[in-house]
C-alpha positions in Angstrom: 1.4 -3.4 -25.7 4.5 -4.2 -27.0 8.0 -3.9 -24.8 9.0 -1.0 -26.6 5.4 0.7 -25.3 5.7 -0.8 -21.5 9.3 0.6 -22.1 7.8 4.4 -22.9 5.1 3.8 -20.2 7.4 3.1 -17.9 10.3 5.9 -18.6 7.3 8.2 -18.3 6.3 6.9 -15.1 9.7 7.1 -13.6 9.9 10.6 -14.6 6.4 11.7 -13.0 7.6 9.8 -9.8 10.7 11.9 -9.9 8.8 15.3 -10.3 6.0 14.0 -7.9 9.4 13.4 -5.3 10.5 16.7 -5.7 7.1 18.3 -5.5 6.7 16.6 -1.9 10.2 17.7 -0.7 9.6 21.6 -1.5 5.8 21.3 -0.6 4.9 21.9 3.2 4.6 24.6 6.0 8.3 25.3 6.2 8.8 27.1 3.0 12.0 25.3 1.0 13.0 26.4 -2.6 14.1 23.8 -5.4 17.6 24.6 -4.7 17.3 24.3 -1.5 16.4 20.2 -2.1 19.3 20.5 -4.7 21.7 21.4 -2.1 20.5 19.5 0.8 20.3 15.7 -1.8 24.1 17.2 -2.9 25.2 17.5 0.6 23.9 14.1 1.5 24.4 11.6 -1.5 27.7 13.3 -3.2 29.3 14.8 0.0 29.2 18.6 -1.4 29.2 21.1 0.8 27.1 24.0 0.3 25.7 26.3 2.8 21.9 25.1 3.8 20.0 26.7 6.8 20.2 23.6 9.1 16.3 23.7 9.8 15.4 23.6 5.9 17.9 20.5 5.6 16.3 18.8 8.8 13.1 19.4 7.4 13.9 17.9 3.7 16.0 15.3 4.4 14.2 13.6 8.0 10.9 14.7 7.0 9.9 15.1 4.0 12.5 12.8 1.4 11.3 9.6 4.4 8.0 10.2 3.9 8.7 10.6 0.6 10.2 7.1 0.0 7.6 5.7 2.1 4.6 7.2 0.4 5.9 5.4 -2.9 7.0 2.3 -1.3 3.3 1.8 0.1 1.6 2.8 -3.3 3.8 0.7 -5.2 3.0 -1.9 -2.4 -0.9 -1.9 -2.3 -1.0 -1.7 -5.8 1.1 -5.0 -6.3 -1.1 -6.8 -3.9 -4.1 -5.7 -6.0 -2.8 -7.2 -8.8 -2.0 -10.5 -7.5 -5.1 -10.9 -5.4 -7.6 -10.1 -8.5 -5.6 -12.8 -10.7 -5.5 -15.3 -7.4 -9.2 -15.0 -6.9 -10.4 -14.1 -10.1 -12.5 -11.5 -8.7 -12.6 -7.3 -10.0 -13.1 -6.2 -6.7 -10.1 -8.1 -4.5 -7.8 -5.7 -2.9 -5.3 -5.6 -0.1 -7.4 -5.7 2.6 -9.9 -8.2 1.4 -8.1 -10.8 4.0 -8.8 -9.1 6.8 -5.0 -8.2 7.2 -5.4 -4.4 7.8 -8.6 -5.2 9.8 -5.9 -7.2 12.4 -3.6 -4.3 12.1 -5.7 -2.0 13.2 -6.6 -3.8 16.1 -3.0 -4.3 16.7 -2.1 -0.8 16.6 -5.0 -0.3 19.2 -3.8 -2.4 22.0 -0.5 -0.5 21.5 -2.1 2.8 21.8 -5.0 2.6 24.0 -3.7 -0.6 25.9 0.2 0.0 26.0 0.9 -3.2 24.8 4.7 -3.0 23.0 5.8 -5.6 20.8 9.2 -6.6 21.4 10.1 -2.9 22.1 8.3 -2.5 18.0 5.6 -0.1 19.6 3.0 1.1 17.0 4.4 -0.6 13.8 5.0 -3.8 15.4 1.4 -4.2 17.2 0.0 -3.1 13.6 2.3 -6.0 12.2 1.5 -8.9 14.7 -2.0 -8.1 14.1 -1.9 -8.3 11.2 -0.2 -12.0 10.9 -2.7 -13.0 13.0 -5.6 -11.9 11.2 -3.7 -13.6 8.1 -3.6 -16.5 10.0 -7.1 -16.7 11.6 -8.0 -15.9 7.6 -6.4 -19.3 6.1 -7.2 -21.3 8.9 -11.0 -20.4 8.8 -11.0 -21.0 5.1 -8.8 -24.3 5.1 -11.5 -25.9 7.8 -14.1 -24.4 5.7 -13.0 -26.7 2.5 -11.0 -24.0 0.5 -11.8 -22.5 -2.5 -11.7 -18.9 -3.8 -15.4 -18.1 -2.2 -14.2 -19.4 1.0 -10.9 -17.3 0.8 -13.3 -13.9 0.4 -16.0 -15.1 2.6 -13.1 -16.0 5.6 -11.7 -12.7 5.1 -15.2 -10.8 5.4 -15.6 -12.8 8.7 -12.0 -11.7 9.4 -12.4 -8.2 9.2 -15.6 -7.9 10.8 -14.4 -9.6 13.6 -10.9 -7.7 14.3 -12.5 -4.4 13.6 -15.1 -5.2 16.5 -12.4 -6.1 18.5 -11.1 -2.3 17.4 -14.1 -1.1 18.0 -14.9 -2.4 21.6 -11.4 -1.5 22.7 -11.8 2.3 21.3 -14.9 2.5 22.7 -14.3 0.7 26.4 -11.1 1.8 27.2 -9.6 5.4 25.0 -9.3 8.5 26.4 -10.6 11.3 23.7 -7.5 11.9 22.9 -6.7 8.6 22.3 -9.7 8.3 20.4 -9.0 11.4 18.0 -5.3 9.5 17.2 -6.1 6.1 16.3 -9.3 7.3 13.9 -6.4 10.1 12.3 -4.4 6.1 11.9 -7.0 4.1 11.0 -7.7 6.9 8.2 -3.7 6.5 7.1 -1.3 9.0 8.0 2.5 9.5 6.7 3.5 11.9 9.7 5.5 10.3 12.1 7.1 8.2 9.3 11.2 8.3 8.9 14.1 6.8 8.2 14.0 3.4 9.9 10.6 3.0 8.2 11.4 3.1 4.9 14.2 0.8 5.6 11.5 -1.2 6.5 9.5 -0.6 3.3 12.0 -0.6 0.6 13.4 -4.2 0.9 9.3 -5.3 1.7 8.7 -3.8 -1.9 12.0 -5.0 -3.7 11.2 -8.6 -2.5 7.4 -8.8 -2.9 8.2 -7.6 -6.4 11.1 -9.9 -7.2 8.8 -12.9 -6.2 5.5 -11.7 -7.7 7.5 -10.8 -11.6 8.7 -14.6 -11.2 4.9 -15.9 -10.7 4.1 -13.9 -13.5 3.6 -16.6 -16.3 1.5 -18.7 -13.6 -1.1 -15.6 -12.8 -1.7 -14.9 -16.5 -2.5 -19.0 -16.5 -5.7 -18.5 -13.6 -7.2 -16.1 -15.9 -8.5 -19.5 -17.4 -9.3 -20.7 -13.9 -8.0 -23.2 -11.8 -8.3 -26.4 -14.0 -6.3 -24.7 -16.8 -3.9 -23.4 -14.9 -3.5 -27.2 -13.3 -3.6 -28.3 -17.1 -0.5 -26.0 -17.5 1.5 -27.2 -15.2 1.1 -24.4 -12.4 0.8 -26.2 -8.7 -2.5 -24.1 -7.9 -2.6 -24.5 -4.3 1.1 -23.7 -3.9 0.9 -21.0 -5.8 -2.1 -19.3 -4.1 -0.9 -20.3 -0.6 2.5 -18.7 -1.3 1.1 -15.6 -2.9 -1.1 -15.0 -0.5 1.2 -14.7 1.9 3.2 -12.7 0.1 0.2 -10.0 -0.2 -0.2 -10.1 3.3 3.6 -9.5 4.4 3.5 -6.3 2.1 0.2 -5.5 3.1 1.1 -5.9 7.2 4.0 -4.3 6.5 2.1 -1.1 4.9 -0.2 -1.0 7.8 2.0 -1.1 10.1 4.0 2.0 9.0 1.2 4.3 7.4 -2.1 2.2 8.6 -4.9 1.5 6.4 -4.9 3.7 3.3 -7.7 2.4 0.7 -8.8 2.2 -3.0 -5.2 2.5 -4.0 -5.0 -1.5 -4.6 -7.8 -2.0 -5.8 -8.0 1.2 -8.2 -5.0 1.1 -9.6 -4.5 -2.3 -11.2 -7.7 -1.5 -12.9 -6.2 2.0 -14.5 -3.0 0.1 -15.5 -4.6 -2.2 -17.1 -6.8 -0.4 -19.4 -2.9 1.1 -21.2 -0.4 -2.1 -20.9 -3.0 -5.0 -20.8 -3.7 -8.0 -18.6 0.0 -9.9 -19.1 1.5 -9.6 -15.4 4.8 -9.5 -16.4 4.6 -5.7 -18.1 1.3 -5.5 -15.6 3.4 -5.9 -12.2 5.9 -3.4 -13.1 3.6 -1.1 -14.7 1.1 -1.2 -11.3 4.0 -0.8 -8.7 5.3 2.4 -10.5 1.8 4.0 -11.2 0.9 3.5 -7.5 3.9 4.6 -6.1 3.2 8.0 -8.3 -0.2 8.1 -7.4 0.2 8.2 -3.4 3.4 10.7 -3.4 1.0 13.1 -5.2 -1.7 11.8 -2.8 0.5 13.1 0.1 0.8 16.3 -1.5 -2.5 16.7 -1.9 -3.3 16.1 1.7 -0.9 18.9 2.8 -2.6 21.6 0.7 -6.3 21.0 0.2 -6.8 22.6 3.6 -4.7 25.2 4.3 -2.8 25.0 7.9 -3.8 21.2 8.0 -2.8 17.5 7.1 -5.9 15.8 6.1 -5.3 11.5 6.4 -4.0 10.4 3.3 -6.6 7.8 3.4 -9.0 10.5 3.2 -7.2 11.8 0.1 -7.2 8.4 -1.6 -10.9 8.1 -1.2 -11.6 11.4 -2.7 -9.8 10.4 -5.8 -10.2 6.6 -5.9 -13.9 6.6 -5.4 -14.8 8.6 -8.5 -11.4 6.6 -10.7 -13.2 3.6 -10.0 -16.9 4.4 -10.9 -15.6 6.1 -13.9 -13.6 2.7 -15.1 -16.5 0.6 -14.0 -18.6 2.8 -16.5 -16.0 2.5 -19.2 -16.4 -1.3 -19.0 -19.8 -1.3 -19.4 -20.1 0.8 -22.1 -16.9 -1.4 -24.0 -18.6 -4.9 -23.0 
């Protein structure tokens, strides 16, 4: 595609993230009317001063526009570390959590909420993140002493995962009351409820920075999709590279976790989708996947507040129901085009 078409693709994108935004802020069980989001973003950003009932602005700019910018932030998130991790490994089917990282958060998040163990005064987001750098780090380490190597990467992640989410498992099962129980599975399934303010603050930078350092690898990932030696050939310090990158994915991904906890098949569907309209070149790819998964978990949120009426499904939940059948459906358009 040429930069006037990733140009088009990407205008439209901005605008469907825009309409999706001002779905989720008028979408909910407190009724709120287009102008009343007008009014309340006026009052706000440009200092106006027009009457708004005080419980409809609470509701649309704590609630809703937070988790709004959240919801996108994540999506746009997940769906970057998708990208890089298929070009790092060189392998269809990597995604954010292939390294165990959400696998640790969730285990983190458990010993907050079962156990009681803070983090610094952090509570839920920064057991979720602590776990999460240590599964990362349990991850490399396992694969380093292993010999390296892309299949010792996956296969160190695997043993990751299954070993933290025992650990979740055992704790859940040993020591949670049922209430307990019935909130961590509602986190583990991803939830963007008790997100505001000081989360997003948390996920905007994440996202701005992952990006910024991911568009500057960009020429090196399109070199691995020749594989390691002719990326080598090229110039591109491989091991660097795939050392820094990876931990790149998993500050994005911890950070994620930590906020919204583990919300699948948006990483790894994603990348695929975006690929099949601007191509494999990262540097219209990146851009291109960030937006298009920032879009498709706002409306994911949306979706989770109506499907059943009176009730917020998980947004995990939501992204299963879509991503599962996105994903067989692109896996049967590549057979049929190889």
């Amino acid at each position: 595609m040429r930069r006037r078409g990733l140009g088009l693709f990407l205008s439209g994108g901005a605008v469907a993230l825009l309409l999706s935004a001002w779905a989720a802020m008028t979408i909910g069980d407190i009724e709120t009317t287009a102008g009343d989001v007008a009014k309340v973003l006026a009052n706000r950003l440009f200092g106006a001063t027009y009457n708004v009932d005080p419980v409809s602005e609470g509701v649309v700019w704590h609630y809703r526009l937070s988790r709004t910018v959240v919801a996108a932030c994540a999506g746009g998130a997940l769906a970057l570390c998708g990208v890089v991790l298929q070009a790092l490994l060189r392998n269809p089917l990597a995604e954010p959590y292939l390294l165990g990282i959400s696998a640790g958060a969730s285990t983190g998040a458990v010993l907050v909420i079962v156990l009681g163990f803070g983090v610094g005064g952090l509570g839920l987001s920064g057991g979720a993140f602590f776990g999460a750098a240590a599964a990362f780090a349990f991850v490399m380490i396992l694969a380093r002493g292993a010999g390296g190597g892309v299949d010792k990467v996956i296969l160190s992640g695997i043993a990751g995962s299954q070993l933290f989410n025992a650990a979740t498992s055992f704790i859940v099962t040993t020591s949670a009351s049922a209430e307990q129980t019935r909130g961590v599975m509602f986190w583990l399934l991803g939830s963007l409820g008790g997100v505001r303010w000081p989360d997003a603050l948390l996920a905007v930078p994440v996202l701005v920075l992952g990006v910024a350092i991911c568009l500057s690898k960009a020429r090196a990932l399109d070199a691995f999709a020749f594989g390691e030696d002719a990326a080598a050939s090229l110039g591109v310090e491989v091991m660097k590279l795939r050392i820094g990158l990876f931990a790149v994915t998993a500050l994005l991904t911890a950070a994620v976790v930590s906020v919204v906890g583990a919300v699948g098949f948006v990483g790894l569907v994603v990348p695929h989708a975006v690929r099949f309209v601007v191509g494999a070149d990262h540097e219209r790819l990146i851009p291109a996947s960030v937006l298009s998964g920032a879009v498709f978990l706002v409306l994911a949120d949306i979706l989770s507040r109506v499907i059943v009426p009176g009730q917020v499904l998980p947004i995990g939940v939501v992204t299963a129901l879509i991503g599962a059948p996105a994903f067989a459906t692109i896996l049967w358009q590549s057979r049929r085009r190889s």
